[in-house]
N, C-alpha and C positions, 0 to 999 in steps of 0.2 A: 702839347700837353703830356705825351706819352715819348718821352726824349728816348736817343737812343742812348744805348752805356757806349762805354768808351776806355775804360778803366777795372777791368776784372784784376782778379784777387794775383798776386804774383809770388809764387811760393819762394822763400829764402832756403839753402842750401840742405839745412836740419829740416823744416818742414819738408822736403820732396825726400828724403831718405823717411822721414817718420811717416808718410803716405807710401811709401813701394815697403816699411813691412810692415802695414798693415795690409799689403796683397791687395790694395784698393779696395779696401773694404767701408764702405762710409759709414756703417756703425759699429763700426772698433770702438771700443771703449779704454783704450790706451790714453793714458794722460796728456799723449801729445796732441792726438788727432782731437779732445777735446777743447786743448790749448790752441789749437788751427782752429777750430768750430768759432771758438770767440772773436780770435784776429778777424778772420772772417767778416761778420756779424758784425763790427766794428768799420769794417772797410768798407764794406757796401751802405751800412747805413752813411755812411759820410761820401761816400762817391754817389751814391742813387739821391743825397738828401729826405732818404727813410720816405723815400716812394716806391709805391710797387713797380716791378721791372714792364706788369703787363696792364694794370690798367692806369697807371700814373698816379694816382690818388695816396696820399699820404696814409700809412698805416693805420693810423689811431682813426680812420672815416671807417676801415675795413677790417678789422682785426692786428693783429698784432703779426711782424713780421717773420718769412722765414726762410731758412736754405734753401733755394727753389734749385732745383735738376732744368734745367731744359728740355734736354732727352732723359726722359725718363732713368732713373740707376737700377729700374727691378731686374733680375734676374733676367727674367725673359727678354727683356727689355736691352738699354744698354751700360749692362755695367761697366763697359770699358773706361766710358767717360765720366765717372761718379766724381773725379779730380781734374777733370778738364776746365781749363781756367775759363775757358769760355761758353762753359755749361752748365755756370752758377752764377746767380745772381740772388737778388732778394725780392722773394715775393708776398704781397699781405696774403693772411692767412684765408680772406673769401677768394682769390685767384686761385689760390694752391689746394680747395676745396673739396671735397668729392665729388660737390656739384657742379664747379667747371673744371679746373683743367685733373688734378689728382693726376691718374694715371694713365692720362690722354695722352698716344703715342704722336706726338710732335713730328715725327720726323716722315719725308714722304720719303729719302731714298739717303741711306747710309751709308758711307764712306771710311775709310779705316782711318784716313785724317778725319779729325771734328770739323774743322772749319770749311769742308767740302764736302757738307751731309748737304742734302736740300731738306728744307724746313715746311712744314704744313701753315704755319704762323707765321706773324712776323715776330723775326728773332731779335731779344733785345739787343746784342752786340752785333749781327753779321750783316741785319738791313736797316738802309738806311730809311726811317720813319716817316721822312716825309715825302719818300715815294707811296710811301700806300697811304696815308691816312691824311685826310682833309680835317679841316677844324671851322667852325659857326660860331662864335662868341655872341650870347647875351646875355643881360644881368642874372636872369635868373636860369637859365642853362648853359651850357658848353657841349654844344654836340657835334659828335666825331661821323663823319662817312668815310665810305671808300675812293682813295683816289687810284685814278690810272688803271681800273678795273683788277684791283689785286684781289685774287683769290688767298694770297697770305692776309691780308687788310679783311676780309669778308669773313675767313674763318677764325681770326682772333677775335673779331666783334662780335659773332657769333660764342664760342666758348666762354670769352671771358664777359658776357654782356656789356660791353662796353658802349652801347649805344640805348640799354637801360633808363628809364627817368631816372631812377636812385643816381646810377654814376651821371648821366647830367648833370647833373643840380647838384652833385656834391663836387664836382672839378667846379661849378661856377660860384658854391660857395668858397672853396681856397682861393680861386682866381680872383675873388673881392676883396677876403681877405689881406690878400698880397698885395693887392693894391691899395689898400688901406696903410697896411704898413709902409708901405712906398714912401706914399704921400704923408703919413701924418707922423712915421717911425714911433708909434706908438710901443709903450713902454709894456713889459711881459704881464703885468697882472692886467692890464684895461685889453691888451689882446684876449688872453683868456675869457674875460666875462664875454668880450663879443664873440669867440667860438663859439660858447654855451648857447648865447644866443640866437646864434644862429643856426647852431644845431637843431631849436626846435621840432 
């Protein structure tokens, strides 16, 4: 339910010149690096299928989607990797919240390459998901545990509550969903009234 990515953003020749002068700066306000913000934003929603990178659930269950950092970009933090293609992805706005991850330092041990940091979570691109995390299918829940005793697996369900009732029941309302559409390839306005309704 919580897929790994596979596909981060791959900057074209002008974008990686229009990101080194902005000095990696991720909120330059230069027309380009806002013109990258969109391609962006575009790419991930169609490579993620406009799920969050961390708890799987479609944006519109959780707020509205957004440039997530991995490793944190603050200051303090690590800006080096504010353009690392594999330290961005898309996350719904309650993952990226003050209340879980915000400016939750992810990372247990830093590396000057990104792809040789070690992670506190599991990382959407570097692990693969279905060493850590087990899945429960019923109609009315979808509930995630820990597999293979991952403490990466223990501290993302932790931070981002993903073993919550709310995200049960709402991975098990899409997961009906989907299977409705499957089965009956129902047409976009009879989906919609049955979201509504199932939103209750």
């Amino acid at each position: 339910m919580i897929n790994q990515l596979t596909t981060p953003y791959n900057y074209s020749a002008q974008e990686s010149t229009c990101v080194t002068n902005a000095a990696n700066n991720w909120d330059s306000q230069t027309n380009c690096i806002k013109a990258l913000k969109i391609a962006m934003n575009t790419h991930f929603d169609t490579q993620q299928g406009e799920r969050c990178c961390y708890c799987g659930l479609l944006y519109d269950r959780t707020g509205r989607g957004e440039i997530e950092h991995i490793a944190p970009k603050g200051a303090a933090l690590y800006p080096q990797f504010s353009y690392t293609p594999n330290n961005l992805a898309k996350a719904c706005q309650l993952c990226n919240s003050s209340s879980m991850k915000h400016t939750y330092d992810t990372v247990d041990t830093v590396a000057v390459v990104y792809d040789q940091c070690e992670f506190k979570i599991v990382h959407p691109y570097l692990d693969d998901h279905a060493l850590h995390y087990n899945w429960s299918y019923g109609l009315r829940n979808v509930i995630i545990s820990v597999a293979n005793d991952s403490d990466k697996a223990k501290e993302s369900i932790r931070i981002f509550e993903l073993a919550s009732e709310k995200r049960t029941r709402a991975r098990a309302i899409e997961r009906n969903q989907e299977r409705l559409d499957n089965l009956y390839n129902l047409p976009t306005a009879i989906k919609n009234r049955i979201k509504a309704v199932l939103k209750f």
